[in-house]
Structures are given as structure tokens and as C-alpha cells.
DSSP file (Angstrom, degrees, kcal/mol; ACC not computed):
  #  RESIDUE AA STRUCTURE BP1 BP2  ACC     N-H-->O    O-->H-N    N-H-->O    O-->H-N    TCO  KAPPA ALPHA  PHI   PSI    X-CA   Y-CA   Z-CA
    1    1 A X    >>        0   0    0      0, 0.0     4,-1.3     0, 0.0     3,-0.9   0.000 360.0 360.0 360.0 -37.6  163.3   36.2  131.5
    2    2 A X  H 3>  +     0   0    0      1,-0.3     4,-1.5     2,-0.2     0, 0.0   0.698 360.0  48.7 -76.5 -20.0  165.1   37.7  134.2
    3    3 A X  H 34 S+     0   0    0      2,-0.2     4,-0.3     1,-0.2    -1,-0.3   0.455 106.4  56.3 -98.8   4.4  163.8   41.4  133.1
    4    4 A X  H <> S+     0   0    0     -3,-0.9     4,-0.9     2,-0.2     5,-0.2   0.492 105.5  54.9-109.5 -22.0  160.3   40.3  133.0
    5    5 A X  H  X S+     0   0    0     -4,-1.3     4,-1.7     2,-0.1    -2,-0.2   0.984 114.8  40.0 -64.2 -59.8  160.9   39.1  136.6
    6    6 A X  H  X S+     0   0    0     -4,-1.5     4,-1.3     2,-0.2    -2,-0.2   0.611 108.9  50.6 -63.3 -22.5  161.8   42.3  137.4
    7    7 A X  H  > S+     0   0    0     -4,-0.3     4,-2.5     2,-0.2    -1,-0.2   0.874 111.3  59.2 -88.6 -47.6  159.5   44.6  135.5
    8    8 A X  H  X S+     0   0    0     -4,-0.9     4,-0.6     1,-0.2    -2,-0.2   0.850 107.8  46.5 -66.3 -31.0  156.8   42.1  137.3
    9    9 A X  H  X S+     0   0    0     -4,-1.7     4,-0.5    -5,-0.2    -1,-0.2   0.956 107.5  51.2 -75.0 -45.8  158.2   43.1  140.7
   10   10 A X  H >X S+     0   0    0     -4,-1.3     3,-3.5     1,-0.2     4,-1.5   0.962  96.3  76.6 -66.5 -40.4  158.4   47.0  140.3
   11   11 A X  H 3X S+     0   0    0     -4,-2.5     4,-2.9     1,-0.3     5,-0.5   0.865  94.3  47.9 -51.2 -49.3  154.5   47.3  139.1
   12   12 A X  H 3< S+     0   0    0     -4,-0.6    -1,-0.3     2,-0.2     4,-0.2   0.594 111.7  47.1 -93.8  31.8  153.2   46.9  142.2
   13   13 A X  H XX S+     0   0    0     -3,-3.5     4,-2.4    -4,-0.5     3,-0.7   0.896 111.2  51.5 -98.4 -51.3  155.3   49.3  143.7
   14   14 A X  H 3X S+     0   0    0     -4,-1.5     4,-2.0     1,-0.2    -2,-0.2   0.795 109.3  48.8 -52.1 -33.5  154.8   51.8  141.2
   15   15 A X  H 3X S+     0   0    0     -4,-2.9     4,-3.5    -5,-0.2     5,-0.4   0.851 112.5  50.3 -83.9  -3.5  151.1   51.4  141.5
   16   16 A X  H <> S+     0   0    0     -3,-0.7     4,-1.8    -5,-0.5     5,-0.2   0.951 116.4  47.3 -61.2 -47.3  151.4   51.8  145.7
   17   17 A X  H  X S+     0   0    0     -4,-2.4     4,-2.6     2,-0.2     5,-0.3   0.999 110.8  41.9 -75.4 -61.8  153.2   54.5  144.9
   18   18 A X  H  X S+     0   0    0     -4,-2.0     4,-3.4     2,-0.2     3,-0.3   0.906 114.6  57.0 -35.2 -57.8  150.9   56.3  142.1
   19   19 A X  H  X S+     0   0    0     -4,-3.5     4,-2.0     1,-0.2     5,-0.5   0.988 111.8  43.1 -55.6 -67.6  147.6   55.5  144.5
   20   20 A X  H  X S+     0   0    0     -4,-1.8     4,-1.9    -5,-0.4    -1,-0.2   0.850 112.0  47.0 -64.5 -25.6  149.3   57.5  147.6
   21   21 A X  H  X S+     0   0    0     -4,-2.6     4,-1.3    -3,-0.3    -1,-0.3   0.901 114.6  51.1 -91.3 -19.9  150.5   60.3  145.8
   22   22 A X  H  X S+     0   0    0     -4,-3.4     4,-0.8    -3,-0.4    -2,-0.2   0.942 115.9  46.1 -45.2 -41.7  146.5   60.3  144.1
   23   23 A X  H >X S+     0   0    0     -4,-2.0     4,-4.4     1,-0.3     3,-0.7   0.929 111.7  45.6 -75.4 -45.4  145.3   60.2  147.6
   24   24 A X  H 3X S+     0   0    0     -4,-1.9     4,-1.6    -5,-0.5    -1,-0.3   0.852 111.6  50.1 -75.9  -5.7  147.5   62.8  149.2
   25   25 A X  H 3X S+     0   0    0     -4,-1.3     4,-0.8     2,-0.2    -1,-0.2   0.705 117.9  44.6 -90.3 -19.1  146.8   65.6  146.1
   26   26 A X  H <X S+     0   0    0     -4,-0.8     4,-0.6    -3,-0.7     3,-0.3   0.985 115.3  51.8 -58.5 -59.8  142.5   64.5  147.0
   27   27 A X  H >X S+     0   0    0     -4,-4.4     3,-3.2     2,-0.2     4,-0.6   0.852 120.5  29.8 -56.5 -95.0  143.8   64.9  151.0
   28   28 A X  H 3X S+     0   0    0     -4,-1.6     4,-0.7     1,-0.3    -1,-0.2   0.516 122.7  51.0 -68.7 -13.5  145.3   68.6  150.2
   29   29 A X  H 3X S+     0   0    0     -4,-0.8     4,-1.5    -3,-0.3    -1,-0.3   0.838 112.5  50.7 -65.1 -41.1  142.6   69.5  147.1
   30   30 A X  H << S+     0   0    0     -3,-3.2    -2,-0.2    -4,-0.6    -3,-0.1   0.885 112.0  41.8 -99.7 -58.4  140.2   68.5  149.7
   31   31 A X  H >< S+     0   0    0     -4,-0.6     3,-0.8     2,-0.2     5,-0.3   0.679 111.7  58.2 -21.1 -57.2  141.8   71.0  152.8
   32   32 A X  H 3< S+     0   0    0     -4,-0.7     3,-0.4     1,-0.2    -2,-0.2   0.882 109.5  42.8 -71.9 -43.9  142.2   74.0  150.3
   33   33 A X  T 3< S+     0   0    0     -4,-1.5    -1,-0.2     1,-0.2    -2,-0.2   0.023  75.7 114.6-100.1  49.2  138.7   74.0  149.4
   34   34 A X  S <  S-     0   0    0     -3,-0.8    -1,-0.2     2,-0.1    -2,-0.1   0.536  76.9-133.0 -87.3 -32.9  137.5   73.6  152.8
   35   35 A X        +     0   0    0     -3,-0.4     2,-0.4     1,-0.3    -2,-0.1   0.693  62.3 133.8  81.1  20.1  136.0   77.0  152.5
   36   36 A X        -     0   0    0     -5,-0.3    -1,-0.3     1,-0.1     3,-0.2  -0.865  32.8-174.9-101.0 138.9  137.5   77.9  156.2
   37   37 A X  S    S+     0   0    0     -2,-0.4     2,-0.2     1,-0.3    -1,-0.1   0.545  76.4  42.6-131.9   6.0  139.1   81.1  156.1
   38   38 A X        -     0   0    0      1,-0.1    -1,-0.3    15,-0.0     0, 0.0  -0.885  66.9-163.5-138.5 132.6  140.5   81.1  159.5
   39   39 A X        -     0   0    0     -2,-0.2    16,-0.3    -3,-0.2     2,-0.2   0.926  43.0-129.9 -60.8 -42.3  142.2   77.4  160.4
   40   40 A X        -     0   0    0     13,-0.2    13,-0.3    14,-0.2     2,-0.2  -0.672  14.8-126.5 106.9 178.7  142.1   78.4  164.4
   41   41 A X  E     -A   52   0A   0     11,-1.5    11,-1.3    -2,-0.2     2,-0.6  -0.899  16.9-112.3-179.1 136.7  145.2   78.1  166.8
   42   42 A X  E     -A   51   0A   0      9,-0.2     2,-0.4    -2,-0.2     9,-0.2  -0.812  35.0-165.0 -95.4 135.4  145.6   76.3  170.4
   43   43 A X  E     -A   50   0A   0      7,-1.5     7,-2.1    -2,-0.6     2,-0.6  -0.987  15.6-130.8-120.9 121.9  146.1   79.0  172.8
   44   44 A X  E     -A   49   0A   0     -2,-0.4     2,-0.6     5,-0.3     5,-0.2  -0.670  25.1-178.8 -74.7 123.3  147.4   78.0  176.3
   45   45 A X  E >   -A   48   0A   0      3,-2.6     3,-3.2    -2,-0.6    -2,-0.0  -0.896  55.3 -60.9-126.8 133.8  145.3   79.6  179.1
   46   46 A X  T 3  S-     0   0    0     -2,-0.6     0, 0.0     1,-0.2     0, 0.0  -0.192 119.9  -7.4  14.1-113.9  146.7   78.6  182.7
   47   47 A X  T 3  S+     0   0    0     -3,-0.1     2,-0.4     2,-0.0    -1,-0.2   0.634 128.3  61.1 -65.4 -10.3  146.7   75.1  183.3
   48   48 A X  E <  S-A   45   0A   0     -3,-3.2    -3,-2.6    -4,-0.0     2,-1.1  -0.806  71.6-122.3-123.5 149.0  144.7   74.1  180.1
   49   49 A X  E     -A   44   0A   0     -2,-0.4     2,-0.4    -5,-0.2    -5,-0.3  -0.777  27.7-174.0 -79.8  93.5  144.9   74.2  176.3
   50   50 A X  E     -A   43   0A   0     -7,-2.1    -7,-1.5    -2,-1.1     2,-0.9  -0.807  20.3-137.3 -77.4 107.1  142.1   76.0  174.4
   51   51 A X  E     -A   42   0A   0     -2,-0.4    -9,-0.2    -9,-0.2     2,-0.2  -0.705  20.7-165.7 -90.2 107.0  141.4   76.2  170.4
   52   52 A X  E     -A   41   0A   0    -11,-1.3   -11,-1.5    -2,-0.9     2,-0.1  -0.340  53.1  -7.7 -67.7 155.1  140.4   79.8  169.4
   53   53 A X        +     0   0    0    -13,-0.3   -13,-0.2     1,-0.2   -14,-0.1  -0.109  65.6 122.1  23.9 -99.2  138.9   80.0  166.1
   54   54 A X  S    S-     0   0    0      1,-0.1    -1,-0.2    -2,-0.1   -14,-0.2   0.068  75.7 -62.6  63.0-176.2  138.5   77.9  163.2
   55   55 A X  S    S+     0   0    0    -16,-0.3    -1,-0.1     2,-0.1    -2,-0.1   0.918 104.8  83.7 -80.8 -50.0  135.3   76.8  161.3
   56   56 A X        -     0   0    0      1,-0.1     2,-0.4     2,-0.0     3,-0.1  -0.006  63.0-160.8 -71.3 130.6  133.4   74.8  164.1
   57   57 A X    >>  -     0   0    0      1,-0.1     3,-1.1     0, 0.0     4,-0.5  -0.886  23.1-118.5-113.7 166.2  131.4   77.2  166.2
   58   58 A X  G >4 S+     0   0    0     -2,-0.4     3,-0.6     1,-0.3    -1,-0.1   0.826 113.7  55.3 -66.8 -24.9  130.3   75.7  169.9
   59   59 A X  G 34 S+     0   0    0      1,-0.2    -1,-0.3    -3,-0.1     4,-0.1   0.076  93.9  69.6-101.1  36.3  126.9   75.9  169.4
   60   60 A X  G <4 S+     0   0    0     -3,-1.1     2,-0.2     2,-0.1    -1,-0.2   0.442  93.7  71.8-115.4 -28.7  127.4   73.8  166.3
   61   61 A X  S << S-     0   0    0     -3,-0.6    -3,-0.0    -4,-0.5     2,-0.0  -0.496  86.5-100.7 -83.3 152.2  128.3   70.6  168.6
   62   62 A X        -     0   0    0     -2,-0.2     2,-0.1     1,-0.1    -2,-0.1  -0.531  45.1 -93.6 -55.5 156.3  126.0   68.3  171.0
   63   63 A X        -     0   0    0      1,-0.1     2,-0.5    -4,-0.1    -1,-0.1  -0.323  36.3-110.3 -48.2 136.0  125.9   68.6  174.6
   64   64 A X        -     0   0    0     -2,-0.1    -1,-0.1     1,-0.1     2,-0.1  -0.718  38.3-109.0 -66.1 124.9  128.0   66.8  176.9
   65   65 A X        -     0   0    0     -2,-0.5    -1,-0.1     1,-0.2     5,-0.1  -0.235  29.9-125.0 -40.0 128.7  126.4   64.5  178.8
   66   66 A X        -     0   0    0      1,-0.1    -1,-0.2     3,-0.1     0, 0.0  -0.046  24.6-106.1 -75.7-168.7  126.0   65.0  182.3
   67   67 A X  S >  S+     0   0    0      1,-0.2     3,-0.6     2,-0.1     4,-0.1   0.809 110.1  60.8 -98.6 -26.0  126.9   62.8  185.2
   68   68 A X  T 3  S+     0   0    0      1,-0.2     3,-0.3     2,-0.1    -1,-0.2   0.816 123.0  18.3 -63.2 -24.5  123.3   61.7  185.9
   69   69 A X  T 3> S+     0   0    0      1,-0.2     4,-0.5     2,-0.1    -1,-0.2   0.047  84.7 119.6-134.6  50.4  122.6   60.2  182.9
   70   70 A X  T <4 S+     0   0    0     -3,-0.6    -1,-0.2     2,-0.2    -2,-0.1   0.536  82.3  54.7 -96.1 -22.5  126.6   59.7  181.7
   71   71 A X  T  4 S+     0   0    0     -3,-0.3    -1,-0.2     1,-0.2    10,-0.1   0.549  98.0  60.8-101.9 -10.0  125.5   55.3  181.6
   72   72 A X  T  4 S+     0   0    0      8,-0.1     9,-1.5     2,-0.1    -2,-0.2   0.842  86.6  95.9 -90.7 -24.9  122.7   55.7  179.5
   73   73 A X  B  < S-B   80   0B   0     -4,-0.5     2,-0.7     7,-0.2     7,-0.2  -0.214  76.8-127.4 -56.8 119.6  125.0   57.1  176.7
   74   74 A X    >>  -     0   0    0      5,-4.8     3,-2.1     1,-0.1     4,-1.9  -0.818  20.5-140.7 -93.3 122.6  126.3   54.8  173.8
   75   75 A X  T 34 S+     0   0    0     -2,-0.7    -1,-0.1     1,-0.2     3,-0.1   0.825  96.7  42.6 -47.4 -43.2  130.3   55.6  174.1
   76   76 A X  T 34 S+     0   0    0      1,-0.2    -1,-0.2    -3,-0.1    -2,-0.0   0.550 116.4  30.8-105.7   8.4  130.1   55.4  170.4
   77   77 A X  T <4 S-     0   0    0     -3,-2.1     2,-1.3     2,-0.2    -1,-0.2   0.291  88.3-125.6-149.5  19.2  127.2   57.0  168.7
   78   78 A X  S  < S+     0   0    0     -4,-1.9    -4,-0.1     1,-0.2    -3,-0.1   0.100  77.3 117.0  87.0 -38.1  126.7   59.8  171.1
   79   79 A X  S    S-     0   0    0     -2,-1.3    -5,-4.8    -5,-0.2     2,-0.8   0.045  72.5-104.5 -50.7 153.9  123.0   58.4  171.3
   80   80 A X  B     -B   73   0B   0     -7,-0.2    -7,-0.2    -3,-0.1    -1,-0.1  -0.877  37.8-114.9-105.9 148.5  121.2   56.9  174.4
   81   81 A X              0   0    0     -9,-1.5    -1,-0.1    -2,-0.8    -8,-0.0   0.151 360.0 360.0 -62.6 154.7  120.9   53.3  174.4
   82   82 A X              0   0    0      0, 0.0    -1,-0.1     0, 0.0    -2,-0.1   0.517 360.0 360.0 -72.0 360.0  117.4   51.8  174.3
């Protein structure tokens, strides 16, 4: 009885464990074939930090909102409110 107690405790630590090492082997399969073939680098340029290279290009992003119409913006979906 006492090893069927026990056997019943370790499963779900063995499957916690099995699910996180599936996830992280997805995470770094996932990374590897990202198709990026340079990752990019923060480069300090006087007071401020700057990231040179990588996949993302700038003209790839939206615009920053200006300061005139910076209230109309919904904080969380980049959209302007109705």
C-alpha cells in the first residue's frame, strides 16, 4: 500500500516534468528554425541603447503615435478608439 502511495505521488511530478522538457525542445526547435540568419546585438551609442540587426526591419513596424493624437490610441491594441 505504502508503494502505491508513493508511485501515486511521483506521477504527477514526472508528467510536470516530461510536459516542460516537451515545451522547452518546441521553444528551442521553434528559435532554430526561425529562419533569421543574423539574431542582432544591442550596441550602446552615447547615452542610449540601440539594437543593430536582426530579422525585424523598421519599416516593418507601425508608427508611433504622435503627441496630438497620443489619447485617442488604445494602450493595448495599438488601434484608435471609436
Amino acid at each position: 500500500m505504502a508503494l502505491v502511495r508513493r508511485v501515486a505521488a511521483v506521477i504527477p511530478l514526472v508528467g510536470a516534468v516530461t510536459t516542460a522538457a516537451a515545451l522547452t525542445g518546441a521553444a528551442f526547435l521553434t528559435v532554430a528554425h526561425a529562419g533569421c540568419d543574423e539574431a542582432g546585438r544591442f550596441v550602446k551609442t552615447g547615452e542610449s541603447i540601440e539594437f543593430v540587426g536582426g530579422c525585424v526591419n523598421g519599416a516593418d513596424l507601425p508608427a508611433a503615435p504622435t503627441a496630438d493624437n497620443a489619447e485617442n490610441v488604445d494602450r493595448f491594441g495599438g488601434s484608435k478608439k471609436p
